[in-house]
Structure formats: structure tokens, C-alpha cells
N, C-alpha and C positions, 0 to 999 in steps of 0.2 A: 504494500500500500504506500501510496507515495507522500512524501511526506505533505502538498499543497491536500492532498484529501483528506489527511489528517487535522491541518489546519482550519479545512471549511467546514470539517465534523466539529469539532472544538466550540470554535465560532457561533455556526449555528444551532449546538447544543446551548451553548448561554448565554443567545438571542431569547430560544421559546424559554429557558430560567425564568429571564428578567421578563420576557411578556406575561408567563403564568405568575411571576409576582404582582405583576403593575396592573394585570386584566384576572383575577381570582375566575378561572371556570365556573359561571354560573349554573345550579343547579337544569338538567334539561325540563323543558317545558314539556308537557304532555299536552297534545292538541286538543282541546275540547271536540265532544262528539254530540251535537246536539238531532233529535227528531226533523226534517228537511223543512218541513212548515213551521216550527217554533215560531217565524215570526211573521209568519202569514197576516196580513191585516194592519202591520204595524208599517207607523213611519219612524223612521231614525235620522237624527242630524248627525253629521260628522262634521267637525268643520277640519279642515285642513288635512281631507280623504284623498288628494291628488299625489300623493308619495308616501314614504313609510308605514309608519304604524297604521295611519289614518287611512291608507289605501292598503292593507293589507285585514283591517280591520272592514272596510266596507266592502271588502269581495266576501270575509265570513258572513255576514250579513245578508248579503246578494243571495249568497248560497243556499239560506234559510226563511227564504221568500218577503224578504222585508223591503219598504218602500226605501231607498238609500236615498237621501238629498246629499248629496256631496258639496258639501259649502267652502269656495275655496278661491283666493285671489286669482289666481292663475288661470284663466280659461282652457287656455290650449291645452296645459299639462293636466286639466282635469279631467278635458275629454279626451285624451289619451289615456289615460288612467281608466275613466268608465269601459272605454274599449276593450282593454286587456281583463280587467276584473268581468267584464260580461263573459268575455272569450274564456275565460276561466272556469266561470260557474256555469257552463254548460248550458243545453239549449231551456230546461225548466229552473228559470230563475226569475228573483223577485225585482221590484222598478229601479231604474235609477233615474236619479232628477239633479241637475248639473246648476247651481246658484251662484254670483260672486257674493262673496265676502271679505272685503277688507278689514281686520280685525285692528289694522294702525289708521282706520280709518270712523269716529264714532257716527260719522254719516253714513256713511256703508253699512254698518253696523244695524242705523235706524231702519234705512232703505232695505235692506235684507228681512230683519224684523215686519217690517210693514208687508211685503211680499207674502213671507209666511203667514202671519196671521192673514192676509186676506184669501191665499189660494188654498190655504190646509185647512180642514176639518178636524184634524186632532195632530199632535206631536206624542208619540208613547215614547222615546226615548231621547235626549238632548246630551250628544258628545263631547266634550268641550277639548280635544287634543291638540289643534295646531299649537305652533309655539317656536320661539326665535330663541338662538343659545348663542353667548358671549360674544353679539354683534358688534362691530364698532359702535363707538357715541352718534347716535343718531335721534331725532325726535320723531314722534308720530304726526300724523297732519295737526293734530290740536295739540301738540305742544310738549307730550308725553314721553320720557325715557324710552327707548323703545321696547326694551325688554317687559318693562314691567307693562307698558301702554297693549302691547299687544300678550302676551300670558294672561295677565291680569284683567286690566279694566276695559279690554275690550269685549274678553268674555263675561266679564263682569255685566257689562250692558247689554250685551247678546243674550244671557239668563232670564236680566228681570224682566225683557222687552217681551221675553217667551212664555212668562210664568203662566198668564191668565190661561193662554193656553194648552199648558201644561195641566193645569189644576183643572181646566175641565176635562181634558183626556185621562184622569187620574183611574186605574191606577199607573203612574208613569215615572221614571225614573231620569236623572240627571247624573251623569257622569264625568267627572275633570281628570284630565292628566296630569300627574304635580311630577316630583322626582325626587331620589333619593339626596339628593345634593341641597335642598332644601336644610340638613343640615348645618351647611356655612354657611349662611345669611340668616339676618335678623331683618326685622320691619322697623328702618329708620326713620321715624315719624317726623323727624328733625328735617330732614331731606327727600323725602319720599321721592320724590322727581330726579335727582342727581345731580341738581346744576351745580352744588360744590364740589364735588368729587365721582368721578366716576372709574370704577372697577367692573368691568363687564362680567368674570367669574361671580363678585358679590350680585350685581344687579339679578343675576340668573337666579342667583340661590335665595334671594329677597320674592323672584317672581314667583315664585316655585314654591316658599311658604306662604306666599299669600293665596294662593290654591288652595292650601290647606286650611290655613284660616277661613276665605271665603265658605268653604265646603262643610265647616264648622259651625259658624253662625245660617248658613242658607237652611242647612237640617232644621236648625231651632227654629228659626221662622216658617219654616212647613210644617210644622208636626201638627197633624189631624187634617194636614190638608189630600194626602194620598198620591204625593208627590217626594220621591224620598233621594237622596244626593249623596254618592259617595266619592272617595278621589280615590288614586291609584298611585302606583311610582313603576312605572313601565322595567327596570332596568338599564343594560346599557346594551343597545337595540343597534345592529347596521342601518343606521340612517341617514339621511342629508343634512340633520341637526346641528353636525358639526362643521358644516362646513366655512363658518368662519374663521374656524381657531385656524393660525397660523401654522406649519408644520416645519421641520427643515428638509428641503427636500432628499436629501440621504433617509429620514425616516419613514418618510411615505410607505415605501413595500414595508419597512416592520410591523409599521401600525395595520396597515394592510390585513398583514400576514396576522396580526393579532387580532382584528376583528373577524377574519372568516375561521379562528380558534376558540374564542373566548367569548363573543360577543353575542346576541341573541338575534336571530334573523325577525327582518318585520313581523312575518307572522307568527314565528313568539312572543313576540311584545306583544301582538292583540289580544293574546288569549285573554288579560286578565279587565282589559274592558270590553270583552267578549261577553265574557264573566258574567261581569258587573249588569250588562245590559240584557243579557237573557234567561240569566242563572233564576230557577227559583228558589235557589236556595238561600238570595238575598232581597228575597221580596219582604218589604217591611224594613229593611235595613238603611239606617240614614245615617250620615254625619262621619262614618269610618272611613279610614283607609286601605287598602289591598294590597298583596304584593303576591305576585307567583297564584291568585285567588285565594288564598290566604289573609284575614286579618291580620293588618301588621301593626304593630305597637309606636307609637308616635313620641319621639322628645315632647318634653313640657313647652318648648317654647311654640309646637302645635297645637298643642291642645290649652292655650290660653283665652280664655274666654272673654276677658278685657280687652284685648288685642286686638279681638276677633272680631269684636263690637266697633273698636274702633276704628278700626281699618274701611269696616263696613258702611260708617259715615263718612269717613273722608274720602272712599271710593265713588259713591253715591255724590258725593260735590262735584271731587273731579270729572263725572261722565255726563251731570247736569241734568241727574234724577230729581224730582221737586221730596221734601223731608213731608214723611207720613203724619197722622197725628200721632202719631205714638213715639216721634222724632226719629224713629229707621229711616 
């Protein structure tokens, strides 16, 4: 054996070391096997269904006879998407319905909202997944961080704008995609917006518990209504997600080579708002979070109910919801 193939044995032995350090093998996903009609009759939003999780999640969907509105800025790449998830789900498959949605946008937002309510007759499930990761500094059309403007408060006004609807199709469920990374960030009430300081990894992990918060107080304001909201933390999924973070280009193939070993293909990451949205075994269940379908245990600084409250008025400003009489 020569000694350069010793070398590359060497080498490439502790490359996958340090990948199986830096990327821990996720446990595998077992594909959910639901009855073909589970959701015959039903309509489901997805927004940001045009790639990853969100288009791998609205082909199981398709699969299971469900009305799919796929809500997504993108035109072209959404109808390229409906094409292939049709071509997937074979020739007995449920609708799809192709909307924009700008979610850095709270006019788009309205205008989508407006739409739905006026052409649907009910909403049985509401996805909330698209979602921007460690973008450069950039603002939304009104003015908003972008991370947190589209994560957060654009799903934020895309929920309440949906609710009436929702509570009359009740029993119906709402669904958010948060993330495990929600651990390094706090909710900087001081700066909510970033203009003093901006760290795009924080902004992510700020957006990301405010998912969780949101998903926290949304429960407590539905209860007895038949409308129940849970969040998830998908994992770390092969997706377009990252494609801001900067890489060097000598590590492109590692990273590569580390996400088709370590990583979880789109359609493992759907199973667990897959889950969430057809399982019944979370019917009645509000306010948790998931992982793997699995109830997963939350830091305190999720489960803060002061936080949660408050976030939820100062979101409710920011998207220029009018204050209830009960001042929500």
C-alpha cells in the first residue's frame, strides 16, 4: 500500500472524527404511515412549501388527500415544487393551491389573509415553517430586523389575521416551526428590532424563541376555543436554510460530505409537523413543543409566561393589530 493511500486513509479517517463530532448522528426518523384519506376534506396552509421541509412536508400531505395551499414568495419555484410533489404523489392525490406570501412583507401578509378568508370555507390546519437563518443586516418592507420581521411577526400577523377562521373550522390545529438553537438567544426587549447591535446567529436564536413564546401565550388564548397550537424544533435538516452563512471554500465538500452523513433529509424533518398536523394522538394538545414526535422539555426561558405576554403586546404594536378590551 502506498504510502499517499495511507495518507488519504488517515486524513479522511479524521475528517468523518471531527464531522461525527461537530454533526452528533441524529437518531433515524421513522417515516410516519398514515390511512391515504387521513386528510380527505381538509385544507392545510404551509407557508414556505416551495423547498425543504415545507415542500417535502406538503407532498406528505398531497399524499393523504389534503387540500395543500402552498403559501410562498416565490412563484416560479412554487410551481415547480407543486409539479414535482404532484409527480410524486401519484395519479390519486389531494388539491394543491399555489398563493404569494411575503412574510417580510405585512401587506402581503394582509392581502394573502384577505384572499383566504374570502375564497376558503374553512382552514383545518395552519403551518407556520418558512423562515430566514443568519441573513445579513437587512430590514423588512416596514422596517423590521429581518430575521425576527419574517420568523416572527410576520407569522405572527398571518395567525391572528387566520384565527376567526380557524375557530370556526374548529376542531383545527396551528403548527410553528421554532429550533433547537432557540437556546442562544434571549428576547431583548431593550432592542427588539437590532438597530444597536446586530449578530445575525443571536437574531436567529431570538427569532426562534419567540416561536416559542408566541406558541405559549397563542395556547392560553385559545383554550375552549377548539383550536389548539403547538411548535416543533425540526432538527438539522439538508436545506436551503443555510445558505447565507459564509463557508470557506476548501470546506464546502466536508460540510457537504457531512450533511448527506449526519444530517436529516427534508423528509425527515416533516415527519414531526407531519405529526403535529394529522396525528391523533395530539388532538387536544396545545401550547407544547415536539421533537423527533416526541414531547420535548423546554428551558425556562421558554416557558416564561411574563415574557410571553409580553412579547405578545409588543408584537401586536409592531404589526399594527388594534389592543383588545382585555388589552391582548
Amino acid at each position: 500500500m502506498s504510502a499517499a493511500v495511507v495518507v488519504a486513509a488517515v486524513v479522511g479517517g479524521g475528517v468523518l472524527l471531527l464531522m461525527r463530532r461537530l454533526f452528533p448522528r441524529q437518531k433515524a426518523m421513522k417515516l410516519l404511515r398514515y390511512p391515504a384519506d387521513t386528510m380527505r376534506g381538509k385544507t392545510v396552509i404551509v407557508t414556505g412549501a416551495n423547498c425543504g421541509i415545507g415542500k417535502a412536508l406538503a407532498g406528505e400531505l398531497l399524499k393523504l388527500h389534503a387540500r395543500v395551499i402552498m403559501a410562498c414568495r416565490d412563484q416560479r419555484s412554487a410551481e415547480e415544487a407543486a409539479k414535482d410533489i404532484k409527480k410524486q404523489a401519484g395519479p390519486e392525490h389531494g388539491e394543491v393551491v399555489i398563493k404569494h406570501l411575503d412574510l417580510a412583507s405585512l401587506r402581503s401578509v394582509r392581502q394573502f389573509c384577505e384572499e383566504i378568508n374570502k375564497e376558503e370555507s374553512r382552514i383545518d390546519v395552519l403551518i407556520n415553517n418558512a423562515g430566514l437563518y443568519q441573513c445579513p443586516y437587512t430590514k423588512t418592507e416596514d422596517g423590521f430586523e429581518m430575521q425576527l420581521g419574517v420568523n416572527h411577526l410576520g407569522h405572527f400577523l398571518l395567525t391572528h389575521l387566520l384565527l376567526d377562521l380557524l375557530k370556526t373550522s374548529a376542531p383545527s390545529r396551528i403548527v410553528i416551526v421554532s429550533s433547537k438553537l432557540y437556546k442562544y438567544g434571549h428576547i431583548n426587549f431593550d432592542d427588539l428590532n437590532s438597530e444597536n447591535n446586530y449578530d445575525k446567529a443571536f437574531c436567529y436564536s431570538q427569532s426562534k424563541l419567540a416561536n416559542l413564546l408566541f406558541t405559549l401565550e397563542l395556547a392560553r388564548q385559545l383554550e375552549g376555543t377548539g383550536v389548539t397550537v403547538n411548535a416543533l424544533t425540526p432538527g438539522i435538516v439538508r436545506t436551503r436554510l443555510g445558505r447565507h452563512v459564509q463557508i470557506p471554500l476548501l470546506a464546502k465538500p466536508l460540510l457537504y460530505l457531512a450533511s448527506l452523513l449526519f444530517f436529516k433529509s427534508p423528509l425527515e424533518g416533516a415527519q414531526t409537523p407531519l405529526y403535529l398536523a394529522c396525528s391523533p394522538e395530539v388532538e387536544g394538545v396545545s401550547g407544547k413543543c415536539f421533537a423527533n414526535c416526541e414531547e420535548e422539555e423546554l428551558m425556562a426561558k421558554a416557558t416564561d409566561d411574563q415574557a410571553a405576554k409580553k412579547l405578545w403586546l409588543i408584537s401586536r404594536r409592531m404589526v399594527g393589530l388594534a389592543r383588545t378590551v382585555d388589552g391582548t
